[in-house]
PyMOL Python script that loads the backbone (N, CA, C, O; Angstrom):
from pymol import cmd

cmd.read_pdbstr("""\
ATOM      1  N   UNK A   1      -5.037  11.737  33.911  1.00  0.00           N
ATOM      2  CA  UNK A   1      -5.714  11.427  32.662  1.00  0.00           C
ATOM      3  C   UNK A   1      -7.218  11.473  32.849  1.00  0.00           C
ATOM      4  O   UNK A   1      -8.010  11.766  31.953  1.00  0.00           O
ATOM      5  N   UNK A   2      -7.520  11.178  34.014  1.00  0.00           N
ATOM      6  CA  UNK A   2      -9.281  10.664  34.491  1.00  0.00           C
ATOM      7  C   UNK A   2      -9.526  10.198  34.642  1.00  0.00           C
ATOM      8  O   UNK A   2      -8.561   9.444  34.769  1.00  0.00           O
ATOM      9  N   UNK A   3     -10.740   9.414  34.966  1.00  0.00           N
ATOM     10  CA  UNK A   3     -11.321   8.964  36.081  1.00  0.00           C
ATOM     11  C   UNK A   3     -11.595   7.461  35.000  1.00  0.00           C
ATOM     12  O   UNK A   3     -12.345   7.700  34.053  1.00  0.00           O
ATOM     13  N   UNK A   4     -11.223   6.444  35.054  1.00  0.00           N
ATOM     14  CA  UNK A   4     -11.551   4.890  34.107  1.00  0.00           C
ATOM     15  C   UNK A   4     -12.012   4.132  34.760  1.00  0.00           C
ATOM     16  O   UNK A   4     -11.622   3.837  35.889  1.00  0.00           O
ATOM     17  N   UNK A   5     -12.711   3.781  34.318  1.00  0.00           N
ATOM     18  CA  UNK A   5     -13.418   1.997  34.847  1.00  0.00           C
ATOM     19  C   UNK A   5     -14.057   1.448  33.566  1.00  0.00           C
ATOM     20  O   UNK A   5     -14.413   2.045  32.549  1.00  0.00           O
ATOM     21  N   UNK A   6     -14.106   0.159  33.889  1.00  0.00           N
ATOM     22  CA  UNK A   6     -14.305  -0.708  32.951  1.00  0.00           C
ATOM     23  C   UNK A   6     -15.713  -1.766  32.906  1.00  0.00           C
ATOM     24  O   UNK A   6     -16.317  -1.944  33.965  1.00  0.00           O
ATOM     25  N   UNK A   7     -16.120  -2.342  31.837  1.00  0.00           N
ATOM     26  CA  UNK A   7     -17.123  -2.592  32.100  1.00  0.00           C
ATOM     27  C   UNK A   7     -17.235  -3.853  31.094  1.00  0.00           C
ATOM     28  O   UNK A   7     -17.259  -3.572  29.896  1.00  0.00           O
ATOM     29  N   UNK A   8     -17.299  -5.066  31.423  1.00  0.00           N
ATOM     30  CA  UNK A   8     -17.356  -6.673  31.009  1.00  0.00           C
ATOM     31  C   UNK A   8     -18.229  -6.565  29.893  1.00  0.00           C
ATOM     32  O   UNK A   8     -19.279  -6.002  30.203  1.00  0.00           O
ATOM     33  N   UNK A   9     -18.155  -6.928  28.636  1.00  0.00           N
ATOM     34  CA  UNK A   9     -18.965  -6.642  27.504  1.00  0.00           C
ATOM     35  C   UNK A   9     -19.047  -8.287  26.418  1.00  0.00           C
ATOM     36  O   UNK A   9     -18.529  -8.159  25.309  1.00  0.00           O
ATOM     37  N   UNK A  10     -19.503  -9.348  26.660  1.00  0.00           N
ATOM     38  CA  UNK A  10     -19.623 -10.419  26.105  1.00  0.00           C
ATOM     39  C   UNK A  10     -18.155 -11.017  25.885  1.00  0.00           C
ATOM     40  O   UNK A  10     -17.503 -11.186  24.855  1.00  0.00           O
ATOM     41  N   UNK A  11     -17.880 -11.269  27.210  1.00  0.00           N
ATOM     42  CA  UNK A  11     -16.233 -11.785  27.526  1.00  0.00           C
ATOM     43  C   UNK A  11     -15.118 -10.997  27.518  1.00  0.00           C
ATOM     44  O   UNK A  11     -14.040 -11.264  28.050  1.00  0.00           O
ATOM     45  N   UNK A  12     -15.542  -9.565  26.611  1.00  0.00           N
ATOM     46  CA  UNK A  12     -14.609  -8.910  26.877  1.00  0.00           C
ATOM     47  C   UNK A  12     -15.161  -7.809  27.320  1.00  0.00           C
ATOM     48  O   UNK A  12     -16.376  -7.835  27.517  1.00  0.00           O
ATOM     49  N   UNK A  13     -14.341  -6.461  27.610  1.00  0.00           N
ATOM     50  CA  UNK A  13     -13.884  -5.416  28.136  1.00  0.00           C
ATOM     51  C   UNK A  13     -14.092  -3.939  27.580  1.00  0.00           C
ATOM     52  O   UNK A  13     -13.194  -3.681  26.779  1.00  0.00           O
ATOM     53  N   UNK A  14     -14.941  -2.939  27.739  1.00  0.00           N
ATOM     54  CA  UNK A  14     -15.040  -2.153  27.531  1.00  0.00           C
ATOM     55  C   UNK A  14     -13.977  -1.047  28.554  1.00  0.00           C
ATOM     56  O   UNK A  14     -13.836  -1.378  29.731  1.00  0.00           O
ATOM     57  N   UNK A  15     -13.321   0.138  28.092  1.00  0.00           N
ATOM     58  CA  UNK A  15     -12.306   0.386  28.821  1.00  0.00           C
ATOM     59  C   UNK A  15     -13.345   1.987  28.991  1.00  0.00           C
ATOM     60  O   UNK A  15     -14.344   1.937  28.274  1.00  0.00           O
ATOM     61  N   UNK A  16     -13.235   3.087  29.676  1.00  0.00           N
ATOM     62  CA  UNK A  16     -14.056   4.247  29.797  1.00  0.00           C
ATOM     63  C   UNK A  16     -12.980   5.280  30.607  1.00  0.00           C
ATOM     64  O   UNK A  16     -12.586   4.937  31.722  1.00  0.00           O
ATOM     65  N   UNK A  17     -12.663   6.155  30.197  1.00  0.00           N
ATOM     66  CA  UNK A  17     -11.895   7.391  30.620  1.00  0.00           C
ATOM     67  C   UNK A  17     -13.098   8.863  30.401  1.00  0.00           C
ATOM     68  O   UNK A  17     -13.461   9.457  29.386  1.00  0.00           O
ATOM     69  N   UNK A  18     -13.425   9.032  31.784  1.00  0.00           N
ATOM     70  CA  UNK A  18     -14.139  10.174  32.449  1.00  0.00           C
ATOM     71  C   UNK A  18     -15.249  10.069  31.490  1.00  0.00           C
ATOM     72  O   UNK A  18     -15.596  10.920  30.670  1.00  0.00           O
ATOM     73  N   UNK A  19     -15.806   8.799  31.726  1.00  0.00           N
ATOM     74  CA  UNK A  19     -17.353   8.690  31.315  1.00  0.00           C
ATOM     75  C   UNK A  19     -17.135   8.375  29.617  1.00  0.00           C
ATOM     76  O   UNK A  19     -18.213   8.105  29.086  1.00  0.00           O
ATOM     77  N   UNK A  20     -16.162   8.359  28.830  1.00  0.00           N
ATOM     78  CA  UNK A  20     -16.389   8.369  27.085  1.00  0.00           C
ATOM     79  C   UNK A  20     -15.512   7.204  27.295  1.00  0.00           C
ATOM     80  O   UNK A  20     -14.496   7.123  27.984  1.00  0.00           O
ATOM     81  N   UNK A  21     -16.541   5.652  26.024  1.00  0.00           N
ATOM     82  CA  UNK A  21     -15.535   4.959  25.634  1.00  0.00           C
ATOM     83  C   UNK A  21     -14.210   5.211  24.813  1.00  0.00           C
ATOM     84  O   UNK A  21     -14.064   6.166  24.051  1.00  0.00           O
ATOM     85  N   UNK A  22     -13.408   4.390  25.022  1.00  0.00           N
ATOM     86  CA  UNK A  22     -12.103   5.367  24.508  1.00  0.00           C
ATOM     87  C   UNK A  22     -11.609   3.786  24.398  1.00  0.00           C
ATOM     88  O   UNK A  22     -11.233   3.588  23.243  1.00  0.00           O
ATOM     89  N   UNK A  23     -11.485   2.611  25.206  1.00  0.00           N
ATOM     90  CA  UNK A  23     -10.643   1.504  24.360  1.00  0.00           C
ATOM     91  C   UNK A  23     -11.781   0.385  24.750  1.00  0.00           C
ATOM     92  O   UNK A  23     -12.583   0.500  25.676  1.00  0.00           O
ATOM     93  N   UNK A  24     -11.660  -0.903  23.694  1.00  0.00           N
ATOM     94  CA  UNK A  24     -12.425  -2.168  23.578  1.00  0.00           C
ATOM     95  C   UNK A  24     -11.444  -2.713  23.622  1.00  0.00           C
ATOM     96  O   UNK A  24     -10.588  -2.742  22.738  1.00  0.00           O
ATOM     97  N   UNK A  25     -11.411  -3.402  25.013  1.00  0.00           N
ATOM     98  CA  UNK A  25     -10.148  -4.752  25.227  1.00  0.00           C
ATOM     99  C   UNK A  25     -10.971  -5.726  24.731  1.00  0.00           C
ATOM    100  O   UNK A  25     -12.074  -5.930  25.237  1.00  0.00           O
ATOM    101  N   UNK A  26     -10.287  -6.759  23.187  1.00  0.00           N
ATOM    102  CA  UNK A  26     -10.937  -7.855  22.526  1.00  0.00           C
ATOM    103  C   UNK A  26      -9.839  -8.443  22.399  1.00  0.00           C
ATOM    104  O   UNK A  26      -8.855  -7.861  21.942  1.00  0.00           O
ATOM    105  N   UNK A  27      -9.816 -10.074  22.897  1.00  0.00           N
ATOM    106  CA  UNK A  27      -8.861 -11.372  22.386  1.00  0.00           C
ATOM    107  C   UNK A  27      -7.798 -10.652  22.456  1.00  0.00           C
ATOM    108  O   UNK A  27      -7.082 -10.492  21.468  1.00  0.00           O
ATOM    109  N   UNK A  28      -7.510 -10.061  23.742  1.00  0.00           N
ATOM    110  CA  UNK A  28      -6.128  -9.559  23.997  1.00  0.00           C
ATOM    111  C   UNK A  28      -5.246  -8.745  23.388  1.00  0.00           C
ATOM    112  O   UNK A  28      -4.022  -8.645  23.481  1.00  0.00           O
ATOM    113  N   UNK A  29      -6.587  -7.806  22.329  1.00  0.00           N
ATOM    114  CA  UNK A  29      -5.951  -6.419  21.636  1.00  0.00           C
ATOM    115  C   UNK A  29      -6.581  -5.474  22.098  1.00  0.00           C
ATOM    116  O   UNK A  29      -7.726  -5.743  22.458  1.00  0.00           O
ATOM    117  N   UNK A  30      -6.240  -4.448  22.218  1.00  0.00           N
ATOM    118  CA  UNK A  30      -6.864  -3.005  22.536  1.00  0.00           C
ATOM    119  C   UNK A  30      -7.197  -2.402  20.980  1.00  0.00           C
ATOM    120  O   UNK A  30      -6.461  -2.475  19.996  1.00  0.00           O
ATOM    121  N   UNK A  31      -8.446  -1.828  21.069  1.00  0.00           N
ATOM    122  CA  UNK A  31      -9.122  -1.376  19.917  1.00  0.00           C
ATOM    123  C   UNK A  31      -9.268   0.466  19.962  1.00  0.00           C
ATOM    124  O   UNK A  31      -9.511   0.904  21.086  1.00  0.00           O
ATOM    125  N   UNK A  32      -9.187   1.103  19.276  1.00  0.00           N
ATOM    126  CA  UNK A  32      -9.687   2.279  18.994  1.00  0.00           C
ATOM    127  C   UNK A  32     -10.309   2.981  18.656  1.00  0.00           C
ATOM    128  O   UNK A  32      -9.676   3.114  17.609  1.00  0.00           O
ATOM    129  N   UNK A  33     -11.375   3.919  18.510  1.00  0.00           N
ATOM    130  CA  UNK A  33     -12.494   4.457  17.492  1.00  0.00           C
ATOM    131  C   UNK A  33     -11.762   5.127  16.109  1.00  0.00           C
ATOM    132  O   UNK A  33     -11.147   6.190  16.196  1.00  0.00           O
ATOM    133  N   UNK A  34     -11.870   4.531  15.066  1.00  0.00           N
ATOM    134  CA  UNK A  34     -10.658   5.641  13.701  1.00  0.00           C
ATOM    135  C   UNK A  34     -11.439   7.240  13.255  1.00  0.00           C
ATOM    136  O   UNK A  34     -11.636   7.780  12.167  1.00  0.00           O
ATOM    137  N   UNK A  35     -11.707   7.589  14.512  1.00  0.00           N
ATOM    138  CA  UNK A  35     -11.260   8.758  14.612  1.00  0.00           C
ATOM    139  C   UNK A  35     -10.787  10.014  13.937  1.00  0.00           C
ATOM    140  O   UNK A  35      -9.614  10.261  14.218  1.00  0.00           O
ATOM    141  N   UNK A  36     -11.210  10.662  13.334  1.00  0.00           N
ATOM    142  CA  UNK A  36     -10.200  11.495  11.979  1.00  0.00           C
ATOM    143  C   UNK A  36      -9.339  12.543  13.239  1.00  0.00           C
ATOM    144  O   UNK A  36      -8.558  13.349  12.733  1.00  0.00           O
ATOM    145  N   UNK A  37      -9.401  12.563  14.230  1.00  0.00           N
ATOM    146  CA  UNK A  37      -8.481  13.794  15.175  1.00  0.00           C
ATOM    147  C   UNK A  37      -7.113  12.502  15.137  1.00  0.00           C
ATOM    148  O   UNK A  37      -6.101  12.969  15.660  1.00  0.00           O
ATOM    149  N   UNK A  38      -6.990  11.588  14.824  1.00  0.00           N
ATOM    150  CA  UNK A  38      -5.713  10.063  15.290  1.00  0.00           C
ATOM    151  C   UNK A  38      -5.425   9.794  14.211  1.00  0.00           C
ATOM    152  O   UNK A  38      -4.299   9.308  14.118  1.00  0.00           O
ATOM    153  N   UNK A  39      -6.385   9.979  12.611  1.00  0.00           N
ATOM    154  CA  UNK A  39      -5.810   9.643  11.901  1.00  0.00           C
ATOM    155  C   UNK A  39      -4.414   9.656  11.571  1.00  0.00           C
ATOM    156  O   UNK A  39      -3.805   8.628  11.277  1.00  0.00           O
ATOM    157  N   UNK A  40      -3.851  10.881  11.617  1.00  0.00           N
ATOM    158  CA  UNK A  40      -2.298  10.770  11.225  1.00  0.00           C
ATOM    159  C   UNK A  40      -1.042   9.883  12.437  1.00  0.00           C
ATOM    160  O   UNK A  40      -0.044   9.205  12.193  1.00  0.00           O
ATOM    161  N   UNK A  41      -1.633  10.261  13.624  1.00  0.00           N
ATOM    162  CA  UNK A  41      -1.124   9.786  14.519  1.00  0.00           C
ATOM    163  C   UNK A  41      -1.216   7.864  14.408  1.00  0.00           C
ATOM    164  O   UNK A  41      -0.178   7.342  14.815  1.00  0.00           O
ATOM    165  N   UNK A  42      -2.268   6.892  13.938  1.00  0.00           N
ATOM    166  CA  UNK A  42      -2.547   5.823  13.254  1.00  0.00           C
ATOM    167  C   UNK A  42      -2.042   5.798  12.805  1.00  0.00           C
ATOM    168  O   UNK A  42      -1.769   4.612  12.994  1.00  0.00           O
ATOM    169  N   UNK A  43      -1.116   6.210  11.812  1.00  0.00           N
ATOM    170  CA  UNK A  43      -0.845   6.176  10.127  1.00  0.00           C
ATOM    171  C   UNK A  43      -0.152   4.743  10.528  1.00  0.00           C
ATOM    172  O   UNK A  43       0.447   4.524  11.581  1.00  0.00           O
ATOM    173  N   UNK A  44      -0.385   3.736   9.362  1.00  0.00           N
ATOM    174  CA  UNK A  44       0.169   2.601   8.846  1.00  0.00           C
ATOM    175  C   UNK A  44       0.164   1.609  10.462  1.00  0.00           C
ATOM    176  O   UNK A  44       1.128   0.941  10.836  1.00  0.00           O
ATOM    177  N   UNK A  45      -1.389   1.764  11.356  1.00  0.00           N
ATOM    178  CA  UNK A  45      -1.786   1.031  12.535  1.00  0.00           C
ATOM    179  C   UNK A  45      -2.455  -0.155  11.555  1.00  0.00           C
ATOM    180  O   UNK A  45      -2.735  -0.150  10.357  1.00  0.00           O
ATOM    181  N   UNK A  46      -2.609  -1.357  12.791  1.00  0.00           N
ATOM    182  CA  UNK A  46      -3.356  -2.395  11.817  1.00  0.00           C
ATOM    183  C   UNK A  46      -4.760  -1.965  11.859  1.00  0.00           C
ATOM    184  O   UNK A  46      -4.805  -0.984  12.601  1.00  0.00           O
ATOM    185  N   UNK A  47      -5.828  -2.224  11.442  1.00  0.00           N
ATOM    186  CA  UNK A  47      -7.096  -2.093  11.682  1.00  0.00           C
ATOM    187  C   UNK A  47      -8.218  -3.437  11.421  1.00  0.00           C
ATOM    188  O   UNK A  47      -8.223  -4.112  10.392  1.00  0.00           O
ATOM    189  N   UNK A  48      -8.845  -3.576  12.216  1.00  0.00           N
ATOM    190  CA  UNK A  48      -9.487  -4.673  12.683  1.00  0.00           C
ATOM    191  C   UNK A  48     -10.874  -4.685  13.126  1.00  0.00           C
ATOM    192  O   UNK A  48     -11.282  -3.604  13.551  1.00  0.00           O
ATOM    193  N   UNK A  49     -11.735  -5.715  13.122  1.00  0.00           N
ATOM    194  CA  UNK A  49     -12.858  -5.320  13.988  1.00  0.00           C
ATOM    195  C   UNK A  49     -13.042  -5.978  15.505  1.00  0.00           C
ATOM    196  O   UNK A  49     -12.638  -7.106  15.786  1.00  0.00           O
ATOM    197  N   UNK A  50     -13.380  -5.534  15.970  1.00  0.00           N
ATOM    198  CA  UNK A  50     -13.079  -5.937  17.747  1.00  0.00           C
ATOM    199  C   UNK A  50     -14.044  -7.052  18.026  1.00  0.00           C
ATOM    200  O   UNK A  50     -13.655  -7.903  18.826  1.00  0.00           O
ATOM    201  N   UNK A  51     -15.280  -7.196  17.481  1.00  0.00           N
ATOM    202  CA  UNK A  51     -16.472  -8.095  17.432  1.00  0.00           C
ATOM    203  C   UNK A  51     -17.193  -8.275  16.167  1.00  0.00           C
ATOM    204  O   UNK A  51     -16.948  -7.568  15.190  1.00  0.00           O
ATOM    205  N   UNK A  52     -18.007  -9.129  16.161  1.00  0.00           N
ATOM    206  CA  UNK A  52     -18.676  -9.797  14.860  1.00  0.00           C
ATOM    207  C   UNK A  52     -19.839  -8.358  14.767  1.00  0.00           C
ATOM    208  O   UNK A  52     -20.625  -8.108  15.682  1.00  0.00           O
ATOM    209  N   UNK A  53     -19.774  -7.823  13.939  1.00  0.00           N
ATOM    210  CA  UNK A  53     -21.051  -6.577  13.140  1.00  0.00           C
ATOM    211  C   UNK A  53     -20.759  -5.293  13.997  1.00  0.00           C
ATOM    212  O   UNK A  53     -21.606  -4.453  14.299  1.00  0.00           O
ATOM    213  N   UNK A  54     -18.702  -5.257  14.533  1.00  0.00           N
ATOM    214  CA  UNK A  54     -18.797  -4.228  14.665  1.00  0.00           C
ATOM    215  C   UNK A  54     -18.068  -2.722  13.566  1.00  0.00           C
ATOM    216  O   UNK A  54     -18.202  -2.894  12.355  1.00  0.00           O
ATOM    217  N   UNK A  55     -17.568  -1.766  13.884  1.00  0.00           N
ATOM    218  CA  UNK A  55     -17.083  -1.155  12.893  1.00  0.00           C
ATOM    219  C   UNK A  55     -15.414  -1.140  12.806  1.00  0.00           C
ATOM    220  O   UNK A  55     -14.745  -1.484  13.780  1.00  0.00           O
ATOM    221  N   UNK A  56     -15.061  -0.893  12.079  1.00  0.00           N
ATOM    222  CA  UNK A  56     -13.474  -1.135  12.127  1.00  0.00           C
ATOM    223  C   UNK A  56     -12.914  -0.281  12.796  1.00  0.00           C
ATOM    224  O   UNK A  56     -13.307   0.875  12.641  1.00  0.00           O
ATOM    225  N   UNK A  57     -11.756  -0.557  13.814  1.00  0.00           N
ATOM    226  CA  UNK A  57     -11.427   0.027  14.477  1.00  0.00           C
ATOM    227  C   UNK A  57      -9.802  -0.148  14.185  1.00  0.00           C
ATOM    228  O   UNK A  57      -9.428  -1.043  13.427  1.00  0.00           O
ATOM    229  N   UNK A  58      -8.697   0.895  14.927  1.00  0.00           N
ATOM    230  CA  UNK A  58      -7.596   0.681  15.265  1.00  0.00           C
ATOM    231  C   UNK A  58      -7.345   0.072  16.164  1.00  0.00           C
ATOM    232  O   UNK A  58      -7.914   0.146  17.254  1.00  0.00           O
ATOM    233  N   UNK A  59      -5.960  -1.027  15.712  1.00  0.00           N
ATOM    234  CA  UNK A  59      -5.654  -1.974  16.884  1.00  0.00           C
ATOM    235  C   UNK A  59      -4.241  -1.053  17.628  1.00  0.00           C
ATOM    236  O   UNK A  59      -3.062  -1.035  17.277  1.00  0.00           O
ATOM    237  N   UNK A  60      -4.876  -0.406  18.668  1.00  0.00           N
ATOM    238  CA  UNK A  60      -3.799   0.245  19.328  1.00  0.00           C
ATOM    239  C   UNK A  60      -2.479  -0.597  19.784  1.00  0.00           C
ATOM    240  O   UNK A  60      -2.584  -1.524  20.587  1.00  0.00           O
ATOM    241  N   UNK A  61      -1.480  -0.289  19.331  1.00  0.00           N
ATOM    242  CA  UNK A  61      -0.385  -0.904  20.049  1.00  0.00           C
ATOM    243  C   UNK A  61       0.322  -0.572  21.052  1.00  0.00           C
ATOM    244  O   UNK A  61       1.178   0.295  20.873  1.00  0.00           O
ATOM    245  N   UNK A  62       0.120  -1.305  22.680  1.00  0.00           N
ATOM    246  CA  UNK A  62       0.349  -1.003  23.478  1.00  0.00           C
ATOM    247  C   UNK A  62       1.604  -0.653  23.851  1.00  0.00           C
ATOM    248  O   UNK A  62       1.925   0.358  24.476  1.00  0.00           O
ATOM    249  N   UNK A  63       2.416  -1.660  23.386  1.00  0.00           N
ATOM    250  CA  UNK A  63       4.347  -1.868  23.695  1.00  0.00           C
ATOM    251  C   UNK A  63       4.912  -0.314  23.541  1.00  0.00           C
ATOM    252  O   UNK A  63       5.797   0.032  24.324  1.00  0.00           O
ATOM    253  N   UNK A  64       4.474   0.535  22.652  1.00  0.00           N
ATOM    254  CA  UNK A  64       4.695   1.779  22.054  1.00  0.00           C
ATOM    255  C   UNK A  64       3.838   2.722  23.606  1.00  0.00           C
ATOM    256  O   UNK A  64       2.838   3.305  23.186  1.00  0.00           O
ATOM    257  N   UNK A  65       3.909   2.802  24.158  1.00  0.00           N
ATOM    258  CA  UNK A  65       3.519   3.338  26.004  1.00  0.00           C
ATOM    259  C   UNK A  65       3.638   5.017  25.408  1.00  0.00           C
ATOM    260  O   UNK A  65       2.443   5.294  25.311  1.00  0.00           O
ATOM    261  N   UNK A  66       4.172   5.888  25.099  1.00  0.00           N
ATOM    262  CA  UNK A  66       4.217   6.835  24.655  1.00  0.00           C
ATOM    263  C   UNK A  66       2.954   7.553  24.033  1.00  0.00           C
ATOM    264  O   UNK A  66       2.127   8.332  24.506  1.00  0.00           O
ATOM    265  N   UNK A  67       3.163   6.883  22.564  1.00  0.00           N
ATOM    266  CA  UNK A  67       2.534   7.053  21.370  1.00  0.00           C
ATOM    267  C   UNK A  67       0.933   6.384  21.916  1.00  0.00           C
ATOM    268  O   UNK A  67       0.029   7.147  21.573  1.00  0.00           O
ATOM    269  N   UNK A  68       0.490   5.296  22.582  1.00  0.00           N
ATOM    270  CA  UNK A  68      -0.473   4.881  22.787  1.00  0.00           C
ATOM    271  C   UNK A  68      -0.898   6.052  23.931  1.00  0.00           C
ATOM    272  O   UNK A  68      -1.990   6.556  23.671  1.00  0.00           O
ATOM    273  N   UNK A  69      -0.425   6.436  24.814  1.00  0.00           N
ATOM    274  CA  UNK A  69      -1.164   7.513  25.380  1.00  0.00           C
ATOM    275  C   UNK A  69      -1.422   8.590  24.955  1.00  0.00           C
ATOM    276  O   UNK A  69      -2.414   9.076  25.499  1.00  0.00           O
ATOM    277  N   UNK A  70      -0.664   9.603  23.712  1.00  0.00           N
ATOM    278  CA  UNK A  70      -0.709  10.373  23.001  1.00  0.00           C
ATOM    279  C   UNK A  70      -2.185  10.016  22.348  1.00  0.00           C
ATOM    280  O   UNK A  70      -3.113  10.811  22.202  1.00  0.00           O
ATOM    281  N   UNK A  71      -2.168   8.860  22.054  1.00  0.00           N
ATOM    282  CA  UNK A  71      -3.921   8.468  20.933  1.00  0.00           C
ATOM    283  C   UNK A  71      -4.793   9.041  21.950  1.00  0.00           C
ATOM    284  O   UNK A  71      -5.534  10.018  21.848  1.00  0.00           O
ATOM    285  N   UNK A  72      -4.532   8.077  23.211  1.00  0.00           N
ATOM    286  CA  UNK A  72      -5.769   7.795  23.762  1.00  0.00           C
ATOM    287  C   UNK A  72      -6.134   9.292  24.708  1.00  0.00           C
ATOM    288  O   UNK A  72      -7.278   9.471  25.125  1.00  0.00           O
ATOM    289  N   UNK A  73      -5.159  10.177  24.938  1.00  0.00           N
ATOM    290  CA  UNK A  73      -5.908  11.428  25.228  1.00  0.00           C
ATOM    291  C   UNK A  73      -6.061  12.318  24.102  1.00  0.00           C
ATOM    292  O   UNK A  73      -6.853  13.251  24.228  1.00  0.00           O
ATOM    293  N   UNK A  74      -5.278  12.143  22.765  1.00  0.00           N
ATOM    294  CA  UNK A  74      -6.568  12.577  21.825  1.00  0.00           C
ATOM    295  C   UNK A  74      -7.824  12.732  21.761  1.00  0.00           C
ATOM    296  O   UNK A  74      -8.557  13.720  21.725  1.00  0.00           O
ATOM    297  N   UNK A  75      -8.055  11.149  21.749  1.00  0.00           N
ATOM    298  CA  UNK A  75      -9.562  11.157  21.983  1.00  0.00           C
ATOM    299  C   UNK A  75     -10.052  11.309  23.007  1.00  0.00           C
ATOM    300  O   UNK A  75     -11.266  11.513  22.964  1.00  0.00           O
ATOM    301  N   UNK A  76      -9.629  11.296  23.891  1.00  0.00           N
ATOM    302  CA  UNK A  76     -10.436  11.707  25.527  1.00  0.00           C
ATOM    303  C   UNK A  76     -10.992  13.064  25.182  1.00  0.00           C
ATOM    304  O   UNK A  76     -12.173  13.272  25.458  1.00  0.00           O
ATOM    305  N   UNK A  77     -10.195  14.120  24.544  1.00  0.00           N
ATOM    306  CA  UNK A  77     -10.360  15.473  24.074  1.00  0.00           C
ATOM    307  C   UNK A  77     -11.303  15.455  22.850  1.00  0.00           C
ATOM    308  O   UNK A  77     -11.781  16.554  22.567  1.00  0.00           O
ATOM    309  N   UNK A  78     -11.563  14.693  22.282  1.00  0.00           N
ATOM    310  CA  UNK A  78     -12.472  14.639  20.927  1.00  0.00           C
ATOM    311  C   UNK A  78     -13.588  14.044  20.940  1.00  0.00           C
ATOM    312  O   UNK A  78     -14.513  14.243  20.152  1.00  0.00           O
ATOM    313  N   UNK A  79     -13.554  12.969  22.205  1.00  0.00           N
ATOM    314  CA  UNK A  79     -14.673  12.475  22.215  1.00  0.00           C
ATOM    315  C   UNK A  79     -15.932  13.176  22.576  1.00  0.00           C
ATOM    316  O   UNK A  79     -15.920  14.144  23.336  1.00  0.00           O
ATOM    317  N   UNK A  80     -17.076  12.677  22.018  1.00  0.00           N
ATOM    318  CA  UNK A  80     -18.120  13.252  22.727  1.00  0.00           C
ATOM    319  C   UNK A  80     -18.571  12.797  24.787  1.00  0.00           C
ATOM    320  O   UNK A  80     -18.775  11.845  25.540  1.00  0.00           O
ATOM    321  N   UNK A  81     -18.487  14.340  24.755  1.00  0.00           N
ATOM    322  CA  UNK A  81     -19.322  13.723  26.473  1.00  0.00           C
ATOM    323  C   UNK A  81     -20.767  12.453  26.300  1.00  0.00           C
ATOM    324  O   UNK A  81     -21.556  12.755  25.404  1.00  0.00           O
ATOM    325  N   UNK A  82     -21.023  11.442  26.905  1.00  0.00           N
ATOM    326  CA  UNK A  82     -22.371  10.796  26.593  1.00  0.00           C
ATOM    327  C   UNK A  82     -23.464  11.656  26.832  1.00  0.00           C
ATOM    328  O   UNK A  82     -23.136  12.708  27.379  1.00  0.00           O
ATOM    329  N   UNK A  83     -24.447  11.548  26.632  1.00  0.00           N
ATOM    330  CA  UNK A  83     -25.843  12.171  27.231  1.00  0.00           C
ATOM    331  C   UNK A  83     -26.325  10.936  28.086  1.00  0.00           C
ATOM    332  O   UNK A  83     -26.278   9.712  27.970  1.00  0.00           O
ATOM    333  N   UNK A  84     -26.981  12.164  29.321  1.00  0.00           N
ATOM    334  CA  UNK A  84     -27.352  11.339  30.171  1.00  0.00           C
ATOM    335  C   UNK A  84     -28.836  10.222  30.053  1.00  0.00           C
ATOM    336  O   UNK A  84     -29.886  10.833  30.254  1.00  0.00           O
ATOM    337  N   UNK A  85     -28.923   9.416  29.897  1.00  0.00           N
ATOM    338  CA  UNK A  85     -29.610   8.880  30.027  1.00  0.00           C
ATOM    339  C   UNK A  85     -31.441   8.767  30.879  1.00  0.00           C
ATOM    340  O   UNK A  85     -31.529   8.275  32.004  1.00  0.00           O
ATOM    341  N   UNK A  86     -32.261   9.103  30.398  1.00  0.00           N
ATOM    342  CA  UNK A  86     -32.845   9.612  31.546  1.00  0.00           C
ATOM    343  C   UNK A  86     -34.469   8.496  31.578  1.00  0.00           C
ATOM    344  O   UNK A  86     -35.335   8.572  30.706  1.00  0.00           O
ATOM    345  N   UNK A  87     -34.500   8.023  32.176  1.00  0.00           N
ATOM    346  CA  UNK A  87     -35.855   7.140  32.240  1.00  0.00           C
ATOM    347  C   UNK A  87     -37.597   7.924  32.296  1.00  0.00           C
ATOM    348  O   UNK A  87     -38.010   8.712  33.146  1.00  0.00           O
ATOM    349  N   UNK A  88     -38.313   7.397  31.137  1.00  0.00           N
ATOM    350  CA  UNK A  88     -39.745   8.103  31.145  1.00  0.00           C
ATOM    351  C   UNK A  88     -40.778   7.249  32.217  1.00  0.00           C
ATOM    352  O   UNK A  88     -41.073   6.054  32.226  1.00  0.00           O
ATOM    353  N   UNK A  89     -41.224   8.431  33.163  1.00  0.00           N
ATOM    354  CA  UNK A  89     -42.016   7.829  33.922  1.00  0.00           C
ATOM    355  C   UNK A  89     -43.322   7.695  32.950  1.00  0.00           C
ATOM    356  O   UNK A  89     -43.613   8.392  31.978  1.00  0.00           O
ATOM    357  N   UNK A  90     -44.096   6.458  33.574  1.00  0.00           N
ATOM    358  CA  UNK A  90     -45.704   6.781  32.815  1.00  0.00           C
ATOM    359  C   UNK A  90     -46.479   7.026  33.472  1.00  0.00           C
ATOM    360  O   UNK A  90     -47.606   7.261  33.037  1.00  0.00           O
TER     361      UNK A  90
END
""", "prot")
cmd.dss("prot")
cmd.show_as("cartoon", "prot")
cmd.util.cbc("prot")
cmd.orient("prot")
């Protein structure tokens, strides 16, 4: 699938597959970006927000092991690569 690590984000969990966020572990739900490439694959998911002023997301359901990996390399494939970050000397 690629390369994941994770990264502690105000108690909870940012999840990262080959550099693109792809899940927000919050209060013991896994979150999703809603995505229009998952929309249909979502159809009739709960949707939620993962943190206070964030955007609504899908609450991926894990128990479903199949279908939840089907999402989540969707988006591995849809997501954008990040840009690198690059610091200005002065």
């Amino acid at each position: 699938m690629g390369e994941i690590r994770t990264r502690k984000m105000c108690g909870d969990w940012c999840i990262y597959i080959d550099n693109k966020l792809v899940i927000l572990a919050c209060d013991n739900l896994c979150y999703v970006k809603m995505h229009p490439s998952i929309e249909t694959m979502m159809k009739g998911a709960w949707t939620s927000y993962p943190y206070k002023g964030a955007k609504e997301h899908y609450v991926l359901g894990i128990e479903n092991k199949e279908q939840a990996l089907s999402v989540i390399k969707k988006l591995i494939k849809e997501m954008p690569t990040p840009k690198c970050k690059t610091s200005k000397a002065a």
